[in-house]
N, C-alpha and C positions, 0 to 999 in steps of 0.2 A: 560238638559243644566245646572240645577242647581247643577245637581252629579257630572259634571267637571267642576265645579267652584269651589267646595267643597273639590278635589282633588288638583286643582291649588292651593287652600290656606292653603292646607296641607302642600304641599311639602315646599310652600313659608314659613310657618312657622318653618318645619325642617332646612332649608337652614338657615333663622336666627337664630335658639338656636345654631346649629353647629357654626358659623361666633361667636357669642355670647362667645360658651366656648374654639374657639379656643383664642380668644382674650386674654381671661381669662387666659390660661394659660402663652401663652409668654406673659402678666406682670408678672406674679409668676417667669418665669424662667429669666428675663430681671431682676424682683429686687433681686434674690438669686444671680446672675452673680453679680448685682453691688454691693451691701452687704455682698461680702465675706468676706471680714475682720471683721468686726461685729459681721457676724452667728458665726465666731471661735472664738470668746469671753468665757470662760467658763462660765458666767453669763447670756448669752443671749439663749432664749428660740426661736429665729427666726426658727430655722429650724421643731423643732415640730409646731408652730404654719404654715410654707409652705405646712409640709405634712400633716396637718390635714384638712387644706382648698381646698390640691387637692385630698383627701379621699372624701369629699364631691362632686367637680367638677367629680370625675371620676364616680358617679350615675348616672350621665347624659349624659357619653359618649358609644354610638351607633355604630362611627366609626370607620375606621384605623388612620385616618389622625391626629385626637383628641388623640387617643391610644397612637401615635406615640411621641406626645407632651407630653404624660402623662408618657411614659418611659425616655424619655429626662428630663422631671424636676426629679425623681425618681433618674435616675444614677448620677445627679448634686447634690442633697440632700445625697446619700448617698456617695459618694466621702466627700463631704464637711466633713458630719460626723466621720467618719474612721479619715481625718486629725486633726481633731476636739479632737478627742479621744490619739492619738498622742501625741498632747500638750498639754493634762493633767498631771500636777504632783502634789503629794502627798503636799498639805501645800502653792501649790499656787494657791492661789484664787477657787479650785476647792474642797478640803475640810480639815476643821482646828480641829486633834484630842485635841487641851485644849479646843475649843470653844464646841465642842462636847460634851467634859465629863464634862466638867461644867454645861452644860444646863442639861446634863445626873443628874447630882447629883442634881441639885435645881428639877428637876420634881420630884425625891425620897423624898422631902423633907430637904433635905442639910445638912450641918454640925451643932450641936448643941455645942456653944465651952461651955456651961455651964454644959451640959449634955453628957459626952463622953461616953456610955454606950449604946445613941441610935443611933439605926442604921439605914440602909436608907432603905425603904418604895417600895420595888421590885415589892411588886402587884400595884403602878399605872401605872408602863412599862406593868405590864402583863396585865393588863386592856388594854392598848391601842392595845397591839400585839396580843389582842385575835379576834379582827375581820380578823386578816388574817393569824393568824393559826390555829381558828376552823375548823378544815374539818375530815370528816370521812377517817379513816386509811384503805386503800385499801389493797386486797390480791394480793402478788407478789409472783410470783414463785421461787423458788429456783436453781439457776443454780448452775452447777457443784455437785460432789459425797457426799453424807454423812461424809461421809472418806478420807482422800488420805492416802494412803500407799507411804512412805519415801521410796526409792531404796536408798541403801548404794550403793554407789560408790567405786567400785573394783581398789584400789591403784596398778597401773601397771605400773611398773618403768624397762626401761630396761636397764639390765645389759649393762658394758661396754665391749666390745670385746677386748681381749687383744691379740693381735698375736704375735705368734711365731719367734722371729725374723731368726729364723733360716728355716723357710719354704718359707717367703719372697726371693722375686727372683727380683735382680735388672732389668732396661729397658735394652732391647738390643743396644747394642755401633752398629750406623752402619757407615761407610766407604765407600768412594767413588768406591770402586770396588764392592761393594755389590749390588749397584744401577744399574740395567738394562735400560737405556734410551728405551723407545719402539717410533718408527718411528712413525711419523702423519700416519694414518692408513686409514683416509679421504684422503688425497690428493691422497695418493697412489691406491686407489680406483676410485677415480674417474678418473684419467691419466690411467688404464687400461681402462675404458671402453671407454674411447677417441680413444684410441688405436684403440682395438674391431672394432668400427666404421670406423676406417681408415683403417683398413685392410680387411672388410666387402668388399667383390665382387659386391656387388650392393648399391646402391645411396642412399636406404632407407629401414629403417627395421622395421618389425612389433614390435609395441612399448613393445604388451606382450610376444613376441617371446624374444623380449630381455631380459627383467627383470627378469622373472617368473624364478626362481628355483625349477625345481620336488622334490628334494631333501630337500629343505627348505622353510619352509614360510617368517622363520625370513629373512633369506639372500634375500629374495624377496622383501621383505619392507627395507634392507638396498638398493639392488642396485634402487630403484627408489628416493629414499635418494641423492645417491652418484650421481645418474642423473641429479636431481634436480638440482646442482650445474653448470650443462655445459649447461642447460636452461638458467638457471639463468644471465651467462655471454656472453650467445648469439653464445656459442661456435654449439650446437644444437637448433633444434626447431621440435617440436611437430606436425603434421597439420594430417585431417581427409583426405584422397585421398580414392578415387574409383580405389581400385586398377582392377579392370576391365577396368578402361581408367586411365593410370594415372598420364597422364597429363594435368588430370583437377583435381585441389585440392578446396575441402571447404574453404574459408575462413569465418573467424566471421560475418564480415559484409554482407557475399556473402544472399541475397534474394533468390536467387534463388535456386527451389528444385531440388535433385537429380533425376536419373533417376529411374524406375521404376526397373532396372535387378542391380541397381548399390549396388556395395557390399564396403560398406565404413569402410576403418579400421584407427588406429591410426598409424600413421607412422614418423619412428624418423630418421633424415639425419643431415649431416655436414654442418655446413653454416659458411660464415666470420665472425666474429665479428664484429658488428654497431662498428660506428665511431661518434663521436660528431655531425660531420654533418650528418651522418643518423639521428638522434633522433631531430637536428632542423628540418630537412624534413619534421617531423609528425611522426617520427616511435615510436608507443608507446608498453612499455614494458607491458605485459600480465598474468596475473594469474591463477594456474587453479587447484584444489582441487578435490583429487582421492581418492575413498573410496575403497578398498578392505580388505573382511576378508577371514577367510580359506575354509570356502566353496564357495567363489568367487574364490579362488584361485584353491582348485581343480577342479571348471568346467572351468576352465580357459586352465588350463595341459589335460585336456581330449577335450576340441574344438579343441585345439591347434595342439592336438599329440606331447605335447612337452616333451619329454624323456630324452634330454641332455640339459643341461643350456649353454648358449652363454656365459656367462659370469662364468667362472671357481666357483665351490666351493669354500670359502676362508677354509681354515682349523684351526680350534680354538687350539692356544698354551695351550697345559697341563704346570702349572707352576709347576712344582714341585722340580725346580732345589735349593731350598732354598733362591733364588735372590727377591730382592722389584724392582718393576717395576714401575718406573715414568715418 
């Protein structure tokens, strides 16, 4: 019984030195707040005389809470000071070079106007300046070489080029007949393969039966390009069909799964162009991001069997006729 009563007046006793030093410190930081103006005096010794007093409080601090108060006065004092140091200048109130070399010279012993011959008395400054610069001279190392070796700097000036005026060759002058207009080579691209589709014997075509060129990769990634565009205007539309039934299509939202024997391909057909009042309807426009590279593209021409391209070779102009083309 008396061990927990011994305990209870423990703690009771921690509780008040805590209460006690926090106390202590917001007056220290409550009268540095009020006495700003003051501590920034350059004559007043306030702010050493705050942090020397919470150098002693902080011996006795245990907790966070105390800590916390004792970093708060700390950043307060040392703000104060930094501005403090700010408005110091050289002659105001902070320090006076006649008043200095005056008292400098009477500690020498001063001027003798009788006796100009003697002179001032240098060992009582070194008497005074020798309790705090007697100290034994420590061994430092030596950074850097014995030596440095000078590089002379290699003067490299370059000559000026003079050219030949007679090798110079003026701009070419060019003319309106020089200029080859070349056609939109997109639009026209892409109204073939509208075409294509419109003259296509069935309703819908397999997406990579259309594009894929055996012949080219490039022209493979142009006509799904040149596609993209009658996507785009709702001129075509894309959908997953089971062409084993195919008049049941995937849609995006469709839940429900295919059949088990069902062979789902991508398939591209003609459709009308939405109207205004389609898309108030709800009809929302669609996105949809295709990755093929070349060895996609040759297992593509080999599942396929596809040997002839639906969509003509374009054949690339050799320019060699000496014409700019723009």
């Amino acid at each position: 019984m008396d061990h927990e009563n011994d305990d209870k007046a423990q703690v009771e006793r921690l509780k008040n030195q805590k209460r006690q030093i926090r106390q202590q410190y917001r007056e220290l930081i409550n009268d540095t707040e009020a006495n700003r103006k003051e501590l920034m005096e350059p004559s007043n010794n306030g702010l050493l005389e705050n942090v020397d007093r919470a150098n002693k409080l902080y011996k006795s601090v245990f907790g966070t809470h105390e800590a916390t108060l004792d970093a708060k006065l700390l950043v307060m004092s040392a703000d104060l000071g930094m501005q403090k140091a700010k408005h110091l200048r050289m002659g105001q109130g902070g320090f006076d070079e006649t008043e200095y070399v005056t008292r400098l010279i009477n500690k020498m012993g001063g001027h003798d106007v009788e006796n100009e011959q003697q002179g001032l008395d240098w060992s009582k400054i070194g008497r005074m300046a020798v309790k705090w610069t007697r100290r034994v001279p420590t061994m430092d190392f030596m950074l850097g070489p014995m030596s440095v070796e000078h590089k002379s700097r290699n003067d490299t000036r370059r000559k000026r080029v003079v050219r030949d005026p007679n090798q110079m060759r003026k701009p070419q002058e060019l003319k309106e007949d020089d200029i080859a207009r070349q056609e939109n080579e997109t639009t026209k691209n892409v109204m073939q393969i509208s075409h294509i589709l419109d003259q296509c014997e069935q309703d819908r075509v397999n997406l990579f039966e259309l594009v894929i060129n055996p012949e080219s990769f490039g022209q493979t990634i142009e006509n799904i390009f040149y596609l993209s565009f009658l996507v785009r205007d709702g001129k075509v539309s894309i959908a997953e069909v089971d062409v084993n039934n195919p008049d049941d299509s995937l849609q995006d939202d469709d839940k429900t799964e295919p059949r088990d024997n069902a062979n789902i391909q991508p398939m591209v057909e003609l459709t009308e162009v939405p109207t205004a009042e389609d898309y108030q309807a709800g009809l929302l426009k669609k996105q949809m991001v295709m990755e093929l590279d070349m060895a996609m593209w040759r297992e593509l021409i080999e599942v396929y069997n596809i040997r002839k391209p639906m969509i003509p070779t374009r054949v690339v102009k050799e320019r060699l006729d000496g014409k700019w083309y723009g």
